[in-house]
Residue frames relative to the residue before (quaternion, step in Angstrom):
aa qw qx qy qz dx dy dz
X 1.0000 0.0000 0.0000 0.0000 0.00 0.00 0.00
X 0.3368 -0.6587 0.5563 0.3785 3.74 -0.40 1.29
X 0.7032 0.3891 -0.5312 0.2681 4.07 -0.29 -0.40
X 0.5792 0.4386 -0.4451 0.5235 3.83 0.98 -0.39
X 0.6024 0.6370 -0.3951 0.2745 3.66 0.55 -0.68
X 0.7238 0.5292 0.1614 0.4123 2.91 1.73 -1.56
X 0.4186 0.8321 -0.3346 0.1426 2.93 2.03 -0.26
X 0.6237 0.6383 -0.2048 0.4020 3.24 1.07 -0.95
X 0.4351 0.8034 -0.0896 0.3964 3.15 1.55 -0.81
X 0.7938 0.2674 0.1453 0.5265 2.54 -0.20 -2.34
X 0.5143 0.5185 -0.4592 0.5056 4.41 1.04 0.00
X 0.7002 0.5594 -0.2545 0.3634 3.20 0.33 -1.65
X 0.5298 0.7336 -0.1754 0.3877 3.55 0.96 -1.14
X 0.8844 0.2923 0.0107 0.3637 2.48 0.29 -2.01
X 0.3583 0.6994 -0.3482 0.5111 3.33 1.90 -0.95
X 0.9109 -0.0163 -0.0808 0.4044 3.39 -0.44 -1.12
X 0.4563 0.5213 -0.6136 0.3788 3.45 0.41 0.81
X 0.5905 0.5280 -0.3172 0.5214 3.96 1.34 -0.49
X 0.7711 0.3551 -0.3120 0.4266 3.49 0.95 -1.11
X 0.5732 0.4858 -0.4813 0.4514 3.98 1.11 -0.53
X 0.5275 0.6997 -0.3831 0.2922 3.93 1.27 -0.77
X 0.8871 0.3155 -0.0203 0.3362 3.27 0.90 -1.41
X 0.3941 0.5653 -0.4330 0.5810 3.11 2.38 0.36
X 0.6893 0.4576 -0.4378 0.3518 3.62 0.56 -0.57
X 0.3134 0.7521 -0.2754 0.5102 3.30 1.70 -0.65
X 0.7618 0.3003 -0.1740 0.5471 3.72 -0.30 -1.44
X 0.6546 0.5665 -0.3661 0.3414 3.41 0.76 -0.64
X 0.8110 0.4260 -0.0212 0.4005 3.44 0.97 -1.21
X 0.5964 -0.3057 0.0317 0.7416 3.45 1.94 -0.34
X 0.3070 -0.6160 0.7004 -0.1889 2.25 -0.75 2.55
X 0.5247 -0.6203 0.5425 0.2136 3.79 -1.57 1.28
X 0.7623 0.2478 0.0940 0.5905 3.29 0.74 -2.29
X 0.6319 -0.4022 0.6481 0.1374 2.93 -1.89 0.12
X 0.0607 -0.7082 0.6624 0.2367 3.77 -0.40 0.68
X 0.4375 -0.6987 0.4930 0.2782 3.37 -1.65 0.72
X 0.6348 0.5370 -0.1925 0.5212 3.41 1.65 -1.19
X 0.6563 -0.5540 0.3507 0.3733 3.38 -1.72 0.23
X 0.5083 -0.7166 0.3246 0.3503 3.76 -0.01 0.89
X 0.8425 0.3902 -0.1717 0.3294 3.45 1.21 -1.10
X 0.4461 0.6218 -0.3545 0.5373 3.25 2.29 -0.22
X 0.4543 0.7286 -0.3074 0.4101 3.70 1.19 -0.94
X 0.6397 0.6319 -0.1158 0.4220 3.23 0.37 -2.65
X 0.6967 0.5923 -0.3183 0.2501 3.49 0.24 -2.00
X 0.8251 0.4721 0.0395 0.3079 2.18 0.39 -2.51
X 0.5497 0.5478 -0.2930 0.5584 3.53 1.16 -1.07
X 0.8632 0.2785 -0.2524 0.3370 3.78 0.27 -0.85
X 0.3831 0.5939 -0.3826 0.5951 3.04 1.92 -0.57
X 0.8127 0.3153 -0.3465 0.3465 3.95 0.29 -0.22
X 0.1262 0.8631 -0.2067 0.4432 3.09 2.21 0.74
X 0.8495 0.1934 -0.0507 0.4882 2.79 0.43 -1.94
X 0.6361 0.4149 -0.4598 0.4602 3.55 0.78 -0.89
X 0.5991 0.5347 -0.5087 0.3105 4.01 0.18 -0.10
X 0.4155 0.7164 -0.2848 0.4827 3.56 1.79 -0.49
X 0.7126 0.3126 -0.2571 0.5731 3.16 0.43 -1.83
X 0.5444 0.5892 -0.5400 0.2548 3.87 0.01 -0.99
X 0.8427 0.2351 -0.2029 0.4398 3.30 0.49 -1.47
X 0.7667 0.2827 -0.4212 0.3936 3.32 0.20 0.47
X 0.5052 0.4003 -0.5738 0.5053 3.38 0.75 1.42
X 0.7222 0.4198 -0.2108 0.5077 3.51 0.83 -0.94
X 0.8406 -0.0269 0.0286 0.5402 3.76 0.55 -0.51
X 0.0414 -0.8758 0.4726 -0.0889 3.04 0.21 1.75
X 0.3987 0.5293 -0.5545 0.5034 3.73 1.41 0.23
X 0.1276 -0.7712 0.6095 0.1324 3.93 -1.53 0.49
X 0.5708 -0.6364 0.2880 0.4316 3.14 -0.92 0.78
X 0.4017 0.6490 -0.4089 0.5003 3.90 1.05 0.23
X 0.7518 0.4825 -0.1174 0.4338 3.39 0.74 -1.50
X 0.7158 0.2948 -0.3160 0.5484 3.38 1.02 -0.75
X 0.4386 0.5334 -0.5180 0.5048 4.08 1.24 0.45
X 0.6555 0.4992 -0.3891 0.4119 4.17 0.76 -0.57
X 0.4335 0.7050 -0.4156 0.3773 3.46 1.83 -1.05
X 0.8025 0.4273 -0.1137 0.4005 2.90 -0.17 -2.53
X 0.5348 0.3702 -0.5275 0.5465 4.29 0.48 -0.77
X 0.7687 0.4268 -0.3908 0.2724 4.11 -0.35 -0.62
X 0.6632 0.3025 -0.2249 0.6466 3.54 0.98 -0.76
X 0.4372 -0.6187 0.6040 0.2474 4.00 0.34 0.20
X 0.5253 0.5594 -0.6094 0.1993 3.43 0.32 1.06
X 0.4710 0.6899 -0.4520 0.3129 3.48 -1.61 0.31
X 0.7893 -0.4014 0.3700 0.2809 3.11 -1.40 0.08
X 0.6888 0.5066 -0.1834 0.4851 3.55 0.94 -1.59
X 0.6578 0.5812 -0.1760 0.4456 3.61 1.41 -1.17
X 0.6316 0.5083 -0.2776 0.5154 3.33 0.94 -1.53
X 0.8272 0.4502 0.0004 0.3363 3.54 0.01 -1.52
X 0.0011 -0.9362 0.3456 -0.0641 3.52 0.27 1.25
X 0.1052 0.8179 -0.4753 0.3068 2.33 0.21 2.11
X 0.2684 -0.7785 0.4673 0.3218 3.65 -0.14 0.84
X 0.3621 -0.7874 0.4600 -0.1928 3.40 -1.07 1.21
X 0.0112 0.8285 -0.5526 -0.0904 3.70 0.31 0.41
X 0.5378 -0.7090 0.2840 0.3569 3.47 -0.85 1.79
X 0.6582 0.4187 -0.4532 0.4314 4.02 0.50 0.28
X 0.5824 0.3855 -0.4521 0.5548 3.32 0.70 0.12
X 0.7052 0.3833 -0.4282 0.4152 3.87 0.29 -0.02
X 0.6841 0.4285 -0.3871 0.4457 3.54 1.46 0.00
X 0.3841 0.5863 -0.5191 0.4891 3.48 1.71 -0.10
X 0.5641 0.6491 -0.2654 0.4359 3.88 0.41 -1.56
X 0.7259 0.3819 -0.2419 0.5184 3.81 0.34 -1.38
X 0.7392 0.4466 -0.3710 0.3413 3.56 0.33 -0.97
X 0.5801 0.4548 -0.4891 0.4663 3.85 0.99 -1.22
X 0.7793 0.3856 -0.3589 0.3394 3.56 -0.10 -1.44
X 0.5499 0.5044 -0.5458 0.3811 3.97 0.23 0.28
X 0.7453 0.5101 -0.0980 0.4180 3.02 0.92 -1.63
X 0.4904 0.3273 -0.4730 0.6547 4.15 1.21 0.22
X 0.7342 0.3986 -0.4611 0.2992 3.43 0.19 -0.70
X 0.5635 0.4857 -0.4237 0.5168 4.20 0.98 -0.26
X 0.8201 0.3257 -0.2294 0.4109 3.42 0.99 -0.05
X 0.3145 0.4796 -0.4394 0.6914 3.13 1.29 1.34
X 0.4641 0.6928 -0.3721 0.4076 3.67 0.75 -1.33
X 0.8092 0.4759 -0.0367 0.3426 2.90 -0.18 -2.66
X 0.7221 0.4632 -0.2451 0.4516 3.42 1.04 -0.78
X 0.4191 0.6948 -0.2526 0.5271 3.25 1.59 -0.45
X 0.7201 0.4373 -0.1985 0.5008 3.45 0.26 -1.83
X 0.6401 0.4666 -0.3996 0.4614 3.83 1.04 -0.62
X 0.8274 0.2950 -0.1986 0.4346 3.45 0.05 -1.17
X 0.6100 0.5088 -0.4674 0.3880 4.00 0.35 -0.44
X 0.4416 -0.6840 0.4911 0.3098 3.71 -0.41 0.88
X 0.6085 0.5143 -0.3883 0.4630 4.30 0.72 -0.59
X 0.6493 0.5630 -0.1867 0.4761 3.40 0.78 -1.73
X 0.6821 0.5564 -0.2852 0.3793 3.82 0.90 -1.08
X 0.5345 0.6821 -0.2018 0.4564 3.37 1.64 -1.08
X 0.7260 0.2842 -0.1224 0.6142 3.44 0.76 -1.32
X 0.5992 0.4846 -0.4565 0.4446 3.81 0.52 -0.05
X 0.6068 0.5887 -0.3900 0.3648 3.90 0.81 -0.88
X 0.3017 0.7661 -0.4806 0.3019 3.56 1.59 0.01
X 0.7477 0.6051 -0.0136 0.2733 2.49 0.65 -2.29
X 0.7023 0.3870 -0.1104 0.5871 3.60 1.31 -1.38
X 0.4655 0.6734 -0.4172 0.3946 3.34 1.16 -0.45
X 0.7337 0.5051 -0.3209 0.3218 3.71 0.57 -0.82
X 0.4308 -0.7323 0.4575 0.2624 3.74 -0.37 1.13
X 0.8387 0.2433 -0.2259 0.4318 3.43 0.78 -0.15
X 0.2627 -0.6895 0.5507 0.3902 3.85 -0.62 0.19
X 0.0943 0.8551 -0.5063 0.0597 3.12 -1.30 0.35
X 0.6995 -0.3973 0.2693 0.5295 3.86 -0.66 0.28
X 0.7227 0.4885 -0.2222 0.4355 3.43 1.14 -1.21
X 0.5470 0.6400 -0.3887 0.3742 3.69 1.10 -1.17
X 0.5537 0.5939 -0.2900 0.5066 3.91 0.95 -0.54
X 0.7884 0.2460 -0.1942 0.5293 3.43 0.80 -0.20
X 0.5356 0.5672 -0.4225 0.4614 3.79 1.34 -0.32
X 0.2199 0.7565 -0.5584 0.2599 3.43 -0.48 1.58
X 0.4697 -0.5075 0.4425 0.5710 3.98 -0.86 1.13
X 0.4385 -0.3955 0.6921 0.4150 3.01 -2.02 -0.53
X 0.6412 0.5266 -0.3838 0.4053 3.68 0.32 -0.44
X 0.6105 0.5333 -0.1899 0.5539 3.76 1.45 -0.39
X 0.6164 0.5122 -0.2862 0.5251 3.31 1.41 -0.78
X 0.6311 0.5034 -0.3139 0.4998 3.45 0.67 -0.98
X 0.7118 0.5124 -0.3014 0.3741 3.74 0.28 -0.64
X 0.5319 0.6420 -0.2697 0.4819 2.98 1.31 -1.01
X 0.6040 0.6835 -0.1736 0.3714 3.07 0.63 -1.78
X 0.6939 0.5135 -0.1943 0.4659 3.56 0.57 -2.43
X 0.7320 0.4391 -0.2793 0.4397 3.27 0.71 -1.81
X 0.5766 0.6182 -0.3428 0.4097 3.89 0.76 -0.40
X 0.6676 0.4936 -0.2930 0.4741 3.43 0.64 -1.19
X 0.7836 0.3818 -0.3066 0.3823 3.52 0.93 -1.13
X 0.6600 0.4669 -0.3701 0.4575 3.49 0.53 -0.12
X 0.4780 0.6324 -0.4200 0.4418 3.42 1.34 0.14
X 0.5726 0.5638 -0.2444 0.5426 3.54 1.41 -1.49
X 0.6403 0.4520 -0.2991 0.5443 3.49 0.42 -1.17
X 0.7606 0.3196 -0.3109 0.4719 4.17 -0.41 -0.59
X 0.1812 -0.7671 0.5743 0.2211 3.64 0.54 -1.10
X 0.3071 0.8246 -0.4688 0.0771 3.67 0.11 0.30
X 0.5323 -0.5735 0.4205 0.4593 3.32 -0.90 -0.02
X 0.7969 -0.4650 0.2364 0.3046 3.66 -1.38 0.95
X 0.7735 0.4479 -0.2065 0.3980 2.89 1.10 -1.87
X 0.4845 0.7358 -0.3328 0.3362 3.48 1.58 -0.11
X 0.7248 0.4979 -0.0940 0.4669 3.07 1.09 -1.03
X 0.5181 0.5335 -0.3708 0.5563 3.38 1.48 -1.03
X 0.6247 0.6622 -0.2943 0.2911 3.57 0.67 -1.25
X 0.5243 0.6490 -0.1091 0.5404 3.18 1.50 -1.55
X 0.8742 0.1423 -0.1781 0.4287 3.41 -0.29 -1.05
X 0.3199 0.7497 -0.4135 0.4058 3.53 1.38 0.30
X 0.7708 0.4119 -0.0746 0.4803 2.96 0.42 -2.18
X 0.6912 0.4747 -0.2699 0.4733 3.78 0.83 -0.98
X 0.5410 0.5157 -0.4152 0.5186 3.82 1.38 -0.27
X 0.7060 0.5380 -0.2289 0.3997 3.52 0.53 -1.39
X 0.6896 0.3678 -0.2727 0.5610 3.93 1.03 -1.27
X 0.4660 0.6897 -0.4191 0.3627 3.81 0.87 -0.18
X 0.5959 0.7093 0.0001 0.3765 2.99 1.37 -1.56
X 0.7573 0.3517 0.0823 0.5440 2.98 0.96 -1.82
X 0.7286 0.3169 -0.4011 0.4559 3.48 1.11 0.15
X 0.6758 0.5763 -0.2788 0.3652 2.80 1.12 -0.39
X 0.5610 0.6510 -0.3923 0.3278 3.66 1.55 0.11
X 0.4049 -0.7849 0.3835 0.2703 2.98 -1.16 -0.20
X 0.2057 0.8623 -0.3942 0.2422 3.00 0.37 1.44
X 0.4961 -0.7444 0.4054 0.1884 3.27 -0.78 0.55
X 0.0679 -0.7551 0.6516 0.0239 4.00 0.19 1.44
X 0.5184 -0.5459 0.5874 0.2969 3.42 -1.98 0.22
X 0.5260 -0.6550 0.2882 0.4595 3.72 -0.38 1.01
X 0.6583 0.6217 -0.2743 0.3239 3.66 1.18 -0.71
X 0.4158 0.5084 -0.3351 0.6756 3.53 2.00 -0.33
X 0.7486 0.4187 -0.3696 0.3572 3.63 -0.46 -1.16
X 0.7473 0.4207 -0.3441 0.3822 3.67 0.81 -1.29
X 0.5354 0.6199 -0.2976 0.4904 3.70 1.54 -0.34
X 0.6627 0.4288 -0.3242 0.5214 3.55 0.79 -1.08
X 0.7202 0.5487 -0.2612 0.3347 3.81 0.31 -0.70
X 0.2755 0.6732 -0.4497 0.5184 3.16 1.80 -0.24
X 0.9227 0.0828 0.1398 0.3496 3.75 0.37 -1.47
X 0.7343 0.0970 -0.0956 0.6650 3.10 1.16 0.05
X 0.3305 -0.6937 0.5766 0.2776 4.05 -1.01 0.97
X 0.6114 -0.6820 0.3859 -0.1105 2.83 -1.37 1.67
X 0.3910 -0.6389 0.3582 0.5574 3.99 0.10 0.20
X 0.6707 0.5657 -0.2633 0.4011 3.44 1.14 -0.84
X 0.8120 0.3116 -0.2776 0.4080 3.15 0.81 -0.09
X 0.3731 0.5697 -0.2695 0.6809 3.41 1.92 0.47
X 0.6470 0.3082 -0.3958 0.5742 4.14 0.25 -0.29
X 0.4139 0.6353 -0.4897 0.4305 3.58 0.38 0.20
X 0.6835 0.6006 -0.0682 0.4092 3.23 0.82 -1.56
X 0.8508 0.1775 -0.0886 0.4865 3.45 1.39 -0.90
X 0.3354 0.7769 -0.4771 0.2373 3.06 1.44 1.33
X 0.6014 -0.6444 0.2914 0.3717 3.42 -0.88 0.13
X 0.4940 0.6260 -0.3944 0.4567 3.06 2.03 0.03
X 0.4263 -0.7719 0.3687 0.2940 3.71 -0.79 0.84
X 0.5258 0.7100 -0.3505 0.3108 3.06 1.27 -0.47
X 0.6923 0.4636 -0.1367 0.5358 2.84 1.12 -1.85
X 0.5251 0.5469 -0.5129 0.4026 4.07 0.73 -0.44
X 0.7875 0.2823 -0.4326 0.3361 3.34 0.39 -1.37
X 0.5635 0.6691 -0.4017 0.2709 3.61 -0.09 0.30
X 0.8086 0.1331 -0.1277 0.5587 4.03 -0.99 0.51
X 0.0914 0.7540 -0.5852 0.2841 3.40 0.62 1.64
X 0.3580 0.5715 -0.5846 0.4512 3.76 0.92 0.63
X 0.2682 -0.7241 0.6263 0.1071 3.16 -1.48 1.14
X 0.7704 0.2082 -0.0278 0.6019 3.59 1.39 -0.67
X 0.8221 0.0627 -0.1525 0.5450 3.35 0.24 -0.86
X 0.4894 -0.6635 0.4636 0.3245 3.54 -1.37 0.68
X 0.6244 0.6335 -0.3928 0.2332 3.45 0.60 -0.92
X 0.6589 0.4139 -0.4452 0.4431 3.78 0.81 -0.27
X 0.5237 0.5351 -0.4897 0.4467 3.68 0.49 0.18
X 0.8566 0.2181 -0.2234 0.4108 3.60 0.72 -0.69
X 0.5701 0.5438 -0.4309 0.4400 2.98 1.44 0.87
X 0.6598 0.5259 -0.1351 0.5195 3.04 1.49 0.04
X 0.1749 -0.8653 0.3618 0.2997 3.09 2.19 -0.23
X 0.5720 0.5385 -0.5537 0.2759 3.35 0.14 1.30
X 0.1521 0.8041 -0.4093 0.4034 3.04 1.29 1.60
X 0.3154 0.7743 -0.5485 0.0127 3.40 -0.72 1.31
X 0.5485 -0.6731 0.4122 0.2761 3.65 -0.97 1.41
X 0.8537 -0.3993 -0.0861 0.3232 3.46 0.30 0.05
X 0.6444 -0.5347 0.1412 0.5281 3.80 -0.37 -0.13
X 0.3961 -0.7956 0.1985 0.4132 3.47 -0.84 0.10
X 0.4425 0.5952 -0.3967 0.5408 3.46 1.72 0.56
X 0.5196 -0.6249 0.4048 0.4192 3.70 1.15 0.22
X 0.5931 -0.6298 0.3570 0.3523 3.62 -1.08 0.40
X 0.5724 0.4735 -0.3093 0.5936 3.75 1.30 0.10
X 0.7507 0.3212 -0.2468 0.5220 3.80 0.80 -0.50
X 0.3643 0.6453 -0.4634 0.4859 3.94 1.23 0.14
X 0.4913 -0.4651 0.7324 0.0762 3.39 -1.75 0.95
X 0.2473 -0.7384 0.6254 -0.0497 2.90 -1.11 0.81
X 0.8681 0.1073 -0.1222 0.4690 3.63 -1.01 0.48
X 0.5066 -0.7352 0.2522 0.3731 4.10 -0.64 -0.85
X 0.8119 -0.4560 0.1985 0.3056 3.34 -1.25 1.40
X 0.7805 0.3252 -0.2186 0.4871 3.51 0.78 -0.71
X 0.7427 0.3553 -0.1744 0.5401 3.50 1.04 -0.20
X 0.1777 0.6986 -0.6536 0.2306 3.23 -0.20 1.54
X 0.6212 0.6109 -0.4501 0.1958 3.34 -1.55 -1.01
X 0.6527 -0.5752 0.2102 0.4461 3.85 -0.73 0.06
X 0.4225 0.6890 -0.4858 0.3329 3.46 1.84 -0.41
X 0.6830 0.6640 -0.2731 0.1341 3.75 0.55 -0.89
X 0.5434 0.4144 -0.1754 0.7087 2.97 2.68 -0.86
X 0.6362 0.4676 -0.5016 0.3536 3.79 0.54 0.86
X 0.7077 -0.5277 0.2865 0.3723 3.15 -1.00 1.21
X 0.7006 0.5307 -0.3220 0.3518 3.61 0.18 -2.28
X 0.6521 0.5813 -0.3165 0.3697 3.81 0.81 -1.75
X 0.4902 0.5821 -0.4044 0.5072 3.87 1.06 -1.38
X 0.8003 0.4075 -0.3049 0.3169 3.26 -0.28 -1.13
X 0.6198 0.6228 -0.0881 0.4693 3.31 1.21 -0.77
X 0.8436 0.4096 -0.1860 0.2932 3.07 0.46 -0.67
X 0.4581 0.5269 -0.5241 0.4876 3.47 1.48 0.90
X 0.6315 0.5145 -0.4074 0.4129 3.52 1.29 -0.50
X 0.5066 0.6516 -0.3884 0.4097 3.93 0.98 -0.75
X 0.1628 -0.7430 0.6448 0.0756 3.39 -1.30 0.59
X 0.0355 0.6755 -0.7171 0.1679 3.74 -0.31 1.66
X 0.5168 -0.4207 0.6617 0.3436 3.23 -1.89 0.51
X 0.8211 0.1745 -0.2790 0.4663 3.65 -1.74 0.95
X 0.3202 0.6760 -0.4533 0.4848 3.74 1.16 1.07
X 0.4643 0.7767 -0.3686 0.2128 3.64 1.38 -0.44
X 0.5059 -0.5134 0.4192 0.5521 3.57 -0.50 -0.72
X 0.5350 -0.6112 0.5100 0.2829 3.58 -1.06 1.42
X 0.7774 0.4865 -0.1061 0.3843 3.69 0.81 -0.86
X 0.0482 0.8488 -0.4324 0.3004 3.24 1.43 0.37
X 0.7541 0.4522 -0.0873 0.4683 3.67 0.67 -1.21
X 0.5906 0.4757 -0.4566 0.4652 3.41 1.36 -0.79
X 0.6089 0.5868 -0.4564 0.2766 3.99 0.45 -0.85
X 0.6424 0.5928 -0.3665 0.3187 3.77 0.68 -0.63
């Protein structure tokens, strides 16, 4: 199949044809004000880009594509076990929900486990939201992701191009919520019907905990409101919201070395953000 053939290809491509898409975007109708320097931000955030890149393909060279070629050869999985006849877009409809509840369980995870919280404060750490914040993740958070990816691939069995498809779409809508752009309220309430919005994702990265632990969809909205951790918007408005978290400000927060650091660093208000979801 030329799109599995092509995978490498067809990422790259897309990656920065979404990410040059939505700086010009931020450029032209920006929501917020950034507080931080835009290009020290940029650097560091993408500079943490690539070394997740190298990570996984020095440390965990099986992909989550690769371990979908595994499970079609040895008939493992779901699709295999279960005979059920299946037409191949409905098994990629099938592949996409179940990845996508399962990053959203993940996400909720990364909030409330107290290890996982450490390496997630990367992520909230950044004072601004931005095209790039969507991609500013520990490497140590990547990899897990990754581990936890591969297995639930084995477990479902799909076909490659399913998955490639997946982490395509879930790279690209990452992106897009996380910018900063400015939708008319009548687009946003339409888009959210089906897909989570920047507005309705910057919620997520306020400094207010309540409002963080909430709209942990990364793509699709519906598991947030099935799960009732669905909120419509902040309550300082999306231009008067805080961004990122209360204890961790200053310019260390947009330098690369500190990112890396800073699950290992012991500050008061390092706790799990999610504390509140266990009750």
């Amino acid at each position: 199949m030329v799109f599995v053939e092509n995978e490498s290809l067809f990422r790259l491509s897309l990656f920065l044809g979404v990410l040059l898409i939505m700086a010009v975007w931020e450029m032209v109708s920006p929501m917020r004000e950034l507080n931080s320097t835009k290009l020290l931000r940029w650097l560091s955030n993408l500079g943490l880009v690539v070394l997740n890149a190298l990570a996984l393909r020095i440390l965990l060279p099986l992909t989550a594509a690769g371990a979908a070629m595994i499970a079609q050869e040895n008939g493992w999985g779901f699709f295999h076990i279960v005979d059920i006849p299946l037409s191949p877009w409905m098994v990629g409809l099938i592949t996409v929900m179940f990845l996508d509840l399962a990053v959203y369980w993940q996400h909720v995870l990364f909030h409330v486990v107290p290890p996982l919280w450490r390496l997630h404060l990367v992520h909230h750490a950044d004072p601004d939201i931005d095209v790039t914040t969507g991609l500013r993740f520990h490497t140590m958070e990547i990899l897990i992701s990754m581990g936890l990816k591969i297995l639930l691939v084995l477990a479902l069995g799909p076909p490659a191009w399913a998955v490639i498809l997946f982490e395509m779409v879930l790279n690209s809508t990452a992106m897009f919520n996380h910018s900063n752009i400015r939708l008319p309220e009548s687009v946003d309430r339409f888009l959210r019907l089906f897909l989570v919005t920047p507005d309705m994702h910057r919620v997520h990265h306020s400094t207010n905990l309540t409002e963080a632990n909430t709209n942990f969809g990364f793509n699709l909205p519906w598991w947030d409101r099935l799960f009732r951790s669905y909120r419509a918007q902040p309550d300082r408005g999306h231009k008067g919201m805080t961004i990122g978290l209360a204890h961790l400000h200053g310019h260390r927060v947009v330098r690369l070395y500190w990112m890396l650091l800073l699950p290992f660093i012991t500050e008061r208000g390092n706790e799990p953000a999610g504390q509140d979801l266990k009750r």
